[in-house]
C-alpha positions in Angstrom: -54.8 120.8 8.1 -56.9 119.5 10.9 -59.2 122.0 10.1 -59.6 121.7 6.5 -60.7 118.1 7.4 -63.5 119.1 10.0 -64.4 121.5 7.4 -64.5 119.2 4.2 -66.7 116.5 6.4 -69.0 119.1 7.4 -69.7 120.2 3.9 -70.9 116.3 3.1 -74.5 115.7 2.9 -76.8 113.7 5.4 -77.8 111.6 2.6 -74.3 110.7 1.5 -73.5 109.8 4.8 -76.2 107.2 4.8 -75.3 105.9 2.2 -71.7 105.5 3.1 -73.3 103.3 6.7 -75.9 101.2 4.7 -72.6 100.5 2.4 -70.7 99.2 5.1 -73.7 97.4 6.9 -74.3 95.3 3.4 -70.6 95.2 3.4 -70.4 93.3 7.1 -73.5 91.3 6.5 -72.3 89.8 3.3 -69.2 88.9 5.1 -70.5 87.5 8.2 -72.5 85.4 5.4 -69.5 84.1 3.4 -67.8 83.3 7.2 -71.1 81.3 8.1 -71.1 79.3 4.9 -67.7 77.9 5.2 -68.2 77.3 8.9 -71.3 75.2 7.8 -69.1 73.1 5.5 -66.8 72.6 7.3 -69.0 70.8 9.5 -70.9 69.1 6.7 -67.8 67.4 5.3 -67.0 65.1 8.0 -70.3 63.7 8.2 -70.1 63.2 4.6 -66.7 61.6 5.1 -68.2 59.8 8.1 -70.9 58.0 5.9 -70.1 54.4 4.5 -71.9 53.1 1.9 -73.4 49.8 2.1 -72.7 48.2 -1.6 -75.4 45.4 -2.1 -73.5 43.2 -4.2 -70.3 43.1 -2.1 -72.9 42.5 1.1 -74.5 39.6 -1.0 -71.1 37.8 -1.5 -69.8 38.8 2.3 -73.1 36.7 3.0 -72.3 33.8 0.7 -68.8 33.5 2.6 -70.5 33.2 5.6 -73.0 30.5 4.5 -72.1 27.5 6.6 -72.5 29.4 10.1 -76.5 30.9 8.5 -77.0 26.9 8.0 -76.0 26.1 11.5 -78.0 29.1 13.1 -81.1 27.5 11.0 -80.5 24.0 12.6 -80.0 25.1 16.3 -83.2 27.2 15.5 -85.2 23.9 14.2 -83.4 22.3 16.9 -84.3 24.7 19.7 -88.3 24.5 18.2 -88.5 21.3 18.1 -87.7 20.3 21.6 -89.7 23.3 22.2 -92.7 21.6 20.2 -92.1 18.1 21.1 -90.7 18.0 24.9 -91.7 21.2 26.7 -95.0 22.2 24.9 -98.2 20.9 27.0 -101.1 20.2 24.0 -104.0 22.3 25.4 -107.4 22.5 24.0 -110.1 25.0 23.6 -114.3 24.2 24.2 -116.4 26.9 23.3 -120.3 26.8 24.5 -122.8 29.8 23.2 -125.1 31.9 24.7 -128.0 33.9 22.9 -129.0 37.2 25.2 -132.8 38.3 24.6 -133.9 41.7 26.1 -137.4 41.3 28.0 -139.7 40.4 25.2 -138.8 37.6 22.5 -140.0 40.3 19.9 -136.7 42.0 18.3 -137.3 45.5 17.7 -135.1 48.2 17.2 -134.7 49.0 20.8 -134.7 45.5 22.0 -131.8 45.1 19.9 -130.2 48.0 21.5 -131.2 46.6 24.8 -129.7 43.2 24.2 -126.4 44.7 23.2 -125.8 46.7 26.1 -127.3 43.3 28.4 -124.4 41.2 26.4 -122.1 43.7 28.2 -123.8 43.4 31.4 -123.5 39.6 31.1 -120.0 39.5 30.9 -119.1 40.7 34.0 -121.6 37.9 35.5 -118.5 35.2 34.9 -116.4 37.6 36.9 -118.4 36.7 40.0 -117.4 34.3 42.4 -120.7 33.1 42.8 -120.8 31.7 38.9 -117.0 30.3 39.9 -118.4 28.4 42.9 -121.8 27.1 40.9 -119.1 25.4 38.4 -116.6 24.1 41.0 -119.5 22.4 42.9 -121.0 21.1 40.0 -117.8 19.1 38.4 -116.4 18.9 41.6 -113.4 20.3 41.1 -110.7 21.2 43.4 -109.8 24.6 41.6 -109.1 27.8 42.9 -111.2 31.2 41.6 -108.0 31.7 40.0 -107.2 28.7 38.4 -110.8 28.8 36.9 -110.6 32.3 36.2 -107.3 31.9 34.0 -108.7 29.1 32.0 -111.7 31.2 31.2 -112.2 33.8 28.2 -115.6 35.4 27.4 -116.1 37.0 24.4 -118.7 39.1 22.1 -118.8 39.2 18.3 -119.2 42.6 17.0 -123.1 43.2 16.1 -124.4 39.7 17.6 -126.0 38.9 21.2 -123.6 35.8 21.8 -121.5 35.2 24.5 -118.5 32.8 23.5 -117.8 31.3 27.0 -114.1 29.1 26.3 -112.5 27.2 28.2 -108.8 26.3 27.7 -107.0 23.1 29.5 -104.6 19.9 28.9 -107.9 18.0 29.2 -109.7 18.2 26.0 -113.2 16.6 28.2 -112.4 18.6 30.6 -112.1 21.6 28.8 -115.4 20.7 27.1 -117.7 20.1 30.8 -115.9 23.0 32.1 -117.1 25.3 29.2 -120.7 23.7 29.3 -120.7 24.0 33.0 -120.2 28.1 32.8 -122.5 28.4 30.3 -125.6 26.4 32.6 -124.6 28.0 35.5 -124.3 31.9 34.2 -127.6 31.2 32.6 -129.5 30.3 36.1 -127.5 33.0 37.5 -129.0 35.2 35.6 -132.3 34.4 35.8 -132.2 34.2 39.4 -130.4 37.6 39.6 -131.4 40.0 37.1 -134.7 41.0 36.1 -134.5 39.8 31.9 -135.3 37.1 30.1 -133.3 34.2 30.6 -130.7 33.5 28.4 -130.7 30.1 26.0 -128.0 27.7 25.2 -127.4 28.9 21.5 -124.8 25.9 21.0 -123.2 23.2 23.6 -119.1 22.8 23.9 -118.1 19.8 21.8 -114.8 18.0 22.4 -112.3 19.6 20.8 -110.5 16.9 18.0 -106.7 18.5 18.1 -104.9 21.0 20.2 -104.8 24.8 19.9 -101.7 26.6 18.8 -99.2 26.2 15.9 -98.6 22.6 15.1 -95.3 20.7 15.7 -94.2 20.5 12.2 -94.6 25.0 11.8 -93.1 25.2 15.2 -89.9 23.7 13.9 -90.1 25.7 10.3 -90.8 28.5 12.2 -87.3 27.9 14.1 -85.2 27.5 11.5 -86.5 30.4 9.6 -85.5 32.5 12.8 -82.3 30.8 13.7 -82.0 32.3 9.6 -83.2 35.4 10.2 -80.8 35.8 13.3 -77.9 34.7 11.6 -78.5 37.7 8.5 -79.1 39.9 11.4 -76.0 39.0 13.1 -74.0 39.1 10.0 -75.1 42.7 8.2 -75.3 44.0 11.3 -71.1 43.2 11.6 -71.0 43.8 7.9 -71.8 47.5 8.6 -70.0 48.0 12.1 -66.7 46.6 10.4 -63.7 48.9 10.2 -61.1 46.2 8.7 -59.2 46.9 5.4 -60.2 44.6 2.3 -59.5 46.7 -0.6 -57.5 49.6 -1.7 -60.7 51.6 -1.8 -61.0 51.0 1.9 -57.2 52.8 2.7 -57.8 55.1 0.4 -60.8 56.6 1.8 -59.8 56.2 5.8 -55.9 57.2 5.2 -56.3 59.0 1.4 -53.5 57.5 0.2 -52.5 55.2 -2.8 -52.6 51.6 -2.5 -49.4 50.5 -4.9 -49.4 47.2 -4.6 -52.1 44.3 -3.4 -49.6 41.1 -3.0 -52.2 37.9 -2.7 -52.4 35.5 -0.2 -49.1 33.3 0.3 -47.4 30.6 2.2 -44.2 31.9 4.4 -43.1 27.7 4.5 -42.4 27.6 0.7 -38.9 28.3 1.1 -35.5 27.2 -1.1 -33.5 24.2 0.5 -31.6 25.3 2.8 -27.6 25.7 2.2 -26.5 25.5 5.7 -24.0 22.6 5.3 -22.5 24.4 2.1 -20.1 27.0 1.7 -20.4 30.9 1.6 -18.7 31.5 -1.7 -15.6 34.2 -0.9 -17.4 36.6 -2.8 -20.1 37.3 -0.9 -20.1 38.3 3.3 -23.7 36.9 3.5 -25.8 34.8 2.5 -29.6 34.3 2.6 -30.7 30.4 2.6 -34.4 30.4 3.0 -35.3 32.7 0.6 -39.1 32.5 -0.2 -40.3 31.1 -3.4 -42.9 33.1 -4.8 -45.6 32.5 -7.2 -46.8 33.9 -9.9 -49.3 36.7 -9.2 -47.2 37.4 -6.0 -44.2 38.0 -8.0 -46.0 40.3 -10.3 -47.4 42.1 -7.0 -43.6 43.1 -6.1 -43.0 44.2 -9.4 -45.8 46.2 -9.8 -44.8 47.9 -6.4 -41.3 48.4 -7.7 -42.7 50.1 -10.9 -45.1 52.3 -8.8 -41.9 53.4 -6.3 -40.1 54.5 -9.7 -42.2 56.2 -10.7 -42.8 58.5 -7.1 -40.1 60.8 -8.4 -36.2 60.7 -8.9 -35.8 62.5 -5.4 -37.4 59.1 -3.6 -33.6 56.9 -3.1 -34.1 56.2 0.9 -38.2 54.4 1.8 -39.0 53.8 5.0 -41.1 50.2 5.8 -43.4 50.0 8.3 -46.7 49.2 9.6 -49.4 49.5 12.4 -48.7 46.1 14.6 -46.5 43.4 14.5 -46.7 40.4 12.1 -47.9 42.3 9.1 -45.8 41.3 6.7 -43.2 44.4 6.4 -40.5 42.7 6.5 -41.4 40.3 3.7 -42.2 43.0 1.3 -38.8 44.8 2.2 -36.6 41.4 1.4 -38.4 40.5 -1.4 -38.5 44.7 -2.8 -35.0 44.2 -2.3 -34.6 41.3 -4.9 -36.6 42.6 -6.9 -34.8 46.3 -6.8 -31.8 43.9 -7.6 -32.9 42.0 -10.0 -34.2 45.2 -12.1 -30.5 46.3 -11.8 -30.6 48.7 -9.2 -27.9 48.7 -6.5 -29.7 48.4 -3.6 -28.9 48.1 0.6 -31.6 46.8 3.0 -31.6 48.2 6.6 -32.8 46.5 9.6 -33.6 48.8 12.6 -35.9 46.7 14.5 -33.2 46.4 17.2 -35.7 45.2 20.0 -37.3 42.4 18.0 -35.5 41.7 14.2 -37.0 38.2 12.0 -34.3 38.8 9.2 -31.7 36.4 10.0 -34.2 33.5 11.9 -36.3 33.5 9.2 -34.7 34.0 6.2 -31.5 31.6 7.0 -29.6 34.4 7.2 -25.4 33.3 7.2 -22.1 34.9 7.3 -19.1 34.1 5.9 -17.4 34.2 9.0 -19.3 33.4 11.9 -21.6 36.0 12.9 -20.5 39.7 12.2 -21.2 43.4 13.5 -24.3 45.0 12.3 -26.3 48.4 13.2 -26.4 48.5 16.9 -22.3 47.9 17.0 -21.7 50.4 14.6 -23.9 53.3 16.4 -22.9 52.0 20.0 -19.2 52.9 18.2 -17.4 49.6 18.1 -16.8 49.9 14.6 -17.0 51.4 11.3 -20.4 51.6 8.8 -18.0 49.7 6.2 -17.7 46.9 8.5 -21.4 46.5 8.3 -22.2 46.5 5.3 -23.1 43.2 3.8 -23.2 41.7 0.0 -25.1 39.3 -0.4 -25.7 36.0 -2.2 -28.1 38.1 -4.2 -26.2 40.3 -7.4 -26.4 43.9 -6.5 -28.3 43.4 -3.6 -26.3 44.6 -0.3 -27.9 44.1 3.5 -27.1 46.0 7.0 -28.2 43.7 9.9 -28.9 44.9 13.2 -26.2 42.9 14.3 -27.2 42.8 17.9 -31.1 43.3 19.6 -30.9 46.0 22.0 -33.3 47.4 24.4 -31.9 50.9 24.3 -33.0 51.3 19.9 -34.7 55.0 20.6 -31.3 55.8 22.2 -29.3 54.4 19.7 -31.5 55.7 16.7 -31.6 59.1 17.9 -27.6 59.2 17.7 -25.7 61.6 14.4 -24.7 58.5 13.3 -27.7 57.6 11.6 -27.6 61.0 9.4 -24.2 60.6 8.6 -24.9 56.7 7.1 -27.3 57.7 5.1 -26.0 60.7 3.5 -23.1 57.6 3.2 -25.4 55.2 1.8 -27.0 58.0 -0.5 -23.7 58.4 -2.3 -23.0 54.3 -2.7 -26.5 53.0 -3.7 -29.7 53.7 -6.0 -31.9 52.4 -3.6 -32.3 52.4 0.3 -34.9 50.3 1.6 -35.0 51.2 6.0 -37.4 48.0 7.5 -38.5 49.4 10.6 -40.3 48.4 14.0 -44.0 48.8 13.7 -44.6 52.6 14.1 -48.3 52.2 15.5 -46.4 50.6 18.6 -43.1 51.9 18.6 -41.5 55.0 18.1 -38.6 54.1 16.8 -39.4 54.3 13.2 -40.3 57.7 13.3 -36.6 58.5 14.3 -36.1 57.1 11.1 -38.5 58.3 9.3 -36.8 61.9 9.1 -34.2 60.6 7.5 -35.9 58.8 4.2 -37.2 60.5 1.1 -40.9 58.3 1.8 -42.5 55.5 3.3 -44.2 52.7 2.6 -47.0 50.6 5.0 -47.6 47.5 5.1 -51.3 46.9 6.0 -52.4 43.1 6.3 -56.0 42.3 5.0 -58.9 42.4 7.2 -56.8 42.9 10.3 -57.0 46.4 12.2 -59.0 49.3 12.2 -58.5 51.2 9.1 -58.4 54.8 11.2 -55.2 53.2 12.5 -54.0 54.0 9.1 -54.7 57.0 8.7 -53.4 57.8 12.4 -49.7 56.4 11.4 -49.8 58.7 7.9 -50.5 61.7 10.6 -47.6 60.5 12.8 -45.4 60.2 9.6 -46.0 63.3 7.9 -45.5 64.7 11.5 -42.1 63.1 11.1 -41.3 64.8 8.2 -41.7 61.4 6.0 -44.0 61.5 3.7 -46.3 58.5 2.4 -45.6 57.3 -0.6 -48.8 54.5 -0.6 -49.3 51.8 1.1 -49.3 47.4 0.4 -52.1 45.5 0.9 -50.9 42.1 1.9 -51.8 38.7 2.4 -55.2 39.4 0.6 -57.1 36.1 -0.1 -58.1 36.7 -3.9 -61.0 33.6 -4.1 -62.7 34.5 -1.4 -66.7 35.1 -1.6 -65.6 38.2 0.2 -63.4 39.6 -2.4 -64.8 37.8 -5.8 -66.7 41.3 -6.7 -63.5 43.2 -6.2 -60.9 41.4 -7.5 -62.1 39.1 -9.7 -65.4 41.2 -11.2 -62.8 44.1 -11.2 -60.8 45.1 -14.9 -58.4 46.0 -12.2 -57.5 42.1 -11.0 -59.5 40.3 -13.0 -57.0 38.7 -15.2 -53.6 40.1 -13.7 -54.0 37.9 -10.3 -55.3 35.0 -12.0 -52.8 31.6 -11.6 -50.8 31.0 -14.8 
C-alpha cells in the first residue's frame, strides 16, 4: 500500500504541485489577514469606548449652574487688578528725543543712503559705551549707576529712516524728558569727536510726557475681571470633562451597560408619618413600622415605575438582591418603599435585612414589635431559633419583614452558613416576591454571599456621587457571583437643576412624568 502511494505521488506533475503550495500560501496569508483584523479591532473598540463626548448644550447649562462662583472669580479678578492698578503700579513715563544720521556729504544719493543706514547701526552701539553713560551722569548730575541708566534706556531705528529714537523711561516725567535730551546731546558730540562722519543733528527734542505709559487704571481692572472670567470657564470645562460622576441613565448605561429602571427625584428623608410609639401594636400584626416616609408625587410614580420594570424582567425573577457601591446611597430606602409598593400591587412580599454589621431599618423607620424586641436573622443562622420565629407581618397588608435581629461582626461567617439556602428555597414557596437589602457590595463582601442565592439584583447608584467605573466594577463582581443585574436606580437626582434641565426636563422621557402635580 505504502508503495502504491510513493508511486501515485511520483506520477503528479511539477506544475500541480505548485499549484497545490501557492494554494496553501494564499490560504495562510488570507488567514493571518482575517487574525490581524480582529486583533486590530479589538484594540480599536476600547478607545472608541474610552471617548466621551462633550455635548454643548448640556456644557452650557452645567455652566449656568455654576454661575455665581464665574461672578465671584470676575470680582476677585477686578479686585486683584485694581489694587494692582491703583496701589502697587508705579506711573512711569516715556521721553523720546530724535536723531537724524547723515553719511559724509549732506547730498543724499543712492549710496549715501546706503551709507547712512549701515551708520544708524553703527550709532547704536555708541549709547552702549560708558563713555556716553558718564557724559549724561555728569551733565544732570546724577547719582546713577551704568546700570540704572542703561535699564532706563531703549534705542531704536524705524525700518527705512536714518532716526535714532533715544527713550527714556522713569517715575519722573522731567526727568525722563532731560534724561532723554541729555543722550541725545551727548551721543551727538560723541560722535563727532569720535568717528570720522558728519555730525548728527537733533531731528526733534524730548517733550514732557502729559500721562503715563502702560494700560490705564480703568482697562487694568476690565482686563481683570475678564480673566478672573476666563479662569473660572477654564476651571469649570476643564472639570466638566475630567468628571466621572453619574447624572443620567445614559451615563450607567454606557460605563456599566446596563438599564437604568427607575430615576426616583430628589426627596426629603424628614417627611415622615407621626410617629405611633405611645399607641398600641394591633394583635394582628408582629411589627410595626411608625416613621414610614411620605412620598410625593413624582417619587411615588418612580417606585412604581421600578415595580412595573422588575415585572416585567421575567417570571423566573421572585428573590432581588439590593445593593450599591458605598454607604448612604439610598438602598435601603428603595427596598422599604419597593416593598410597599410590591404590597400595595397585591403581591405577597418579605423584605430581608442582611446588613448584620451596620442595619438603619429599625432606627430609622420606627421600627416596633409587638412584644418587645424579637429574634431576627443573625439568631436564626447563629441557631437559636427557628426561620418561623423570624418572620415578621407588618403593619403594612401583605407586606412581611425579616430583621437582622442582632448586628454581628462575624455576617461573612454567618452568611456563608446552609441556612441561608434552605430560607430561601423556604421563602420561595411562601412569597411572590423576595426583596434581600444588602451591605454595600463595593465595600463589603457580604452581599455577594447573597447574591448567589437571588434570581437578580438591583443597584442603587446616588446622583453625581462616585465614579461611574465603580459601577460597572460591582456588575463584574455580581455576575461573578452568579447574580445577574437586572438594572440599576438612579436616586436622589435633583430634577430643576441647570445641570439636568436638558435631560430631564427638555427630554419626552421626563419632561411631563416628573413634573409636580
Amino acid at each position: 500500500m505504502n508503495q502504491n502511494k510513493r508511486e501515485l505521488n511520483s506520477a503528479v506533475s511539477p506544475e500541480t504541485e505548485d499549484r497545490q503550495l501557492l494554494e496553501e500560501a494564499l490560504s495562510v496569508l488570507k488567514a493571518t489577514q482575517e487574525l490581524l483584523g480582529k486583533a486590530q479591532k479589538s484594540h480599536e473598540q476600547p478607545a472608541k469606548s474610552e471617548a466621551k463626548e462633550i455635548d454643548l448644550v448640556e456644557l452650557m447649562y452645567h455652566i449656568l449652574a455654576k454661575i455665581k462662583w464665574v461672578i465671584i472669580a470676575a470680582l476677585i479678578g477686578a479686585m486683584l487688578a485694581g489694587v494692582k492698578a491703583f496701589v502697587l503700579d508705579v506711573p512711569t513715563y516715556k521721553a523720546t528725543a530724535k536723531l537724524y544720521i547723515l553719511g559724509r556729504d549732506s547730498v543724499a544719493v543712492l549710496s549715501d543712503l546706503q551709507i547712512g543706514t549701515l551708520l544708524t547701526s553703527d550709532y547704536k552701539e555708541v549709547f552702549k559705551t560708558w563713555e556716553v553713560h558718564e557724559m549724561v551722569r555728569e551733565e544732570l548730575e546724577l547719582d546713577y549707576s551704568y546700570g540704572r541708566l542703561q535699564s532706563m534706556l531703549e534705542v531704536a531705528n524705524p525700518d527705512d529712516t536714518r532716526i535714532l529714537y533715544i527713550s527714556i523711561t522713569h517715575e519722573d516725567a522731567q526727568l525722563a524728558t532731560d534724561i532723554a535730551n541729555a543722550y541725545a546731546k551727548a551721543a551727538k558730540q560723541f560722535i563727532q569727536q569720535t568717528m570720522d562722519t558728519k555730525e548728527p543733528n537733533v531731528f526733534s527734542l524730548a517733550l514732557e510726557p502729559a500721562t503715563a505709559i502702560g494700560m490705564s487704571k480703568t482697562k487694568t481692572v476690565a482686563m481683570g475681571f475678564m480673566l478672573g472670567i476666563t479662569a473660572a470657564l477654564c476651571i469649570i470645562v476643564l472639570r466638566f470633562i475630567l468628571d466621572d460622576r453619574p447624572r443620567t441613565p445614559d451615563d450607567i448605561q454606557s460605563s456599566a451597560g446596563i438599564p437604568t429602571l427607575a430615576v426616583v427625584p430628589h426627596h426629603s428623608e424628614k417627611t415622615y408619618a407621626k410617629d405611633k410609639d405611645n399607641e398600641p401594636i394591633p394583635s394582628s400584626v408582629g411589627m410595626e413600622i411608625s416613621r414610614l416616609p411620605k412620598l410625593e408625587f413624582a417619587c411615588n410614580e418612580a417606585m412604581n415605575t421600578l415595580a412595573t420594570a422588575i415585572s416585567f424582567c421575567g417570571d423566573d425573577i421572585h428573590s432581588i438582591l439590593l445593593t450599591s457601591r458605598y454607604a448612604e446611597e439610598g438602598k435601603s430606602f428603595i427596598s422599604m418603599q419597593l416593598m410597599c409598593t410590591f404590597a400595595s400591587l397585591g403581591y405577597k412580599v418579605v423584605l430581608i435585612d442582611t446588613d448584620l454589621r451596620r442595619s438603619k431599618h429599625i432606627s430609622t423607620y420606627g421600627i416596633r414589635f409587638r412584644k418587645g424586641k424579637k429574634a431576627g436573622l443573625a439568631h436564626y443562622l447563629s441557631g437559636q431559633c427557628d426561620m418561623n420565629n423570624i418572620i415578621y407581618q407588618t403593619n403594612i397588608e401583605n407586606a412581611y419583614m425579616i430583621p437582622i435581629g442582632k448586628e454581628v461582626e462575624s455576617s461573612l461567617q454567618l452568611l456563608s452558613s446552609p441556612k441561608v439556602g434552605l430560607m430561601m428555597e423556604k421563602l420561595r414557596e411562601q412569597f411572590d416576591i423576595i426583596l434581600v437589602d444588602t451591605a454595600p457590595a463595593g465595600m463589603i463582601v457580604d452581599a455577594l454571599k447573597m447574591a448567589k442565592h437571588c434570581d437578580g439584583a438591583l443597584i442603587s447608584v446616588t446622583y453625581n456621587k462616585g465614579k461611574k467605573k465603580d459601577i460597572d466594577e460591582l456588575v463584574s463582581q455580581l455576575n461573578n457571583a452568579g447574580c445577574p443585574v437586572l438594572g440599576a436606580v438612579l436616586n436622589d437626582v435633583k430634577m430643576d437643576s441647570f445641570t439636568n434641565r436638558k435631560y430631564y426636563y427638555k427630554s419626552e422621557r421626563y419632561s411631563t412624568y416628573y413634573k409636580e402635580q
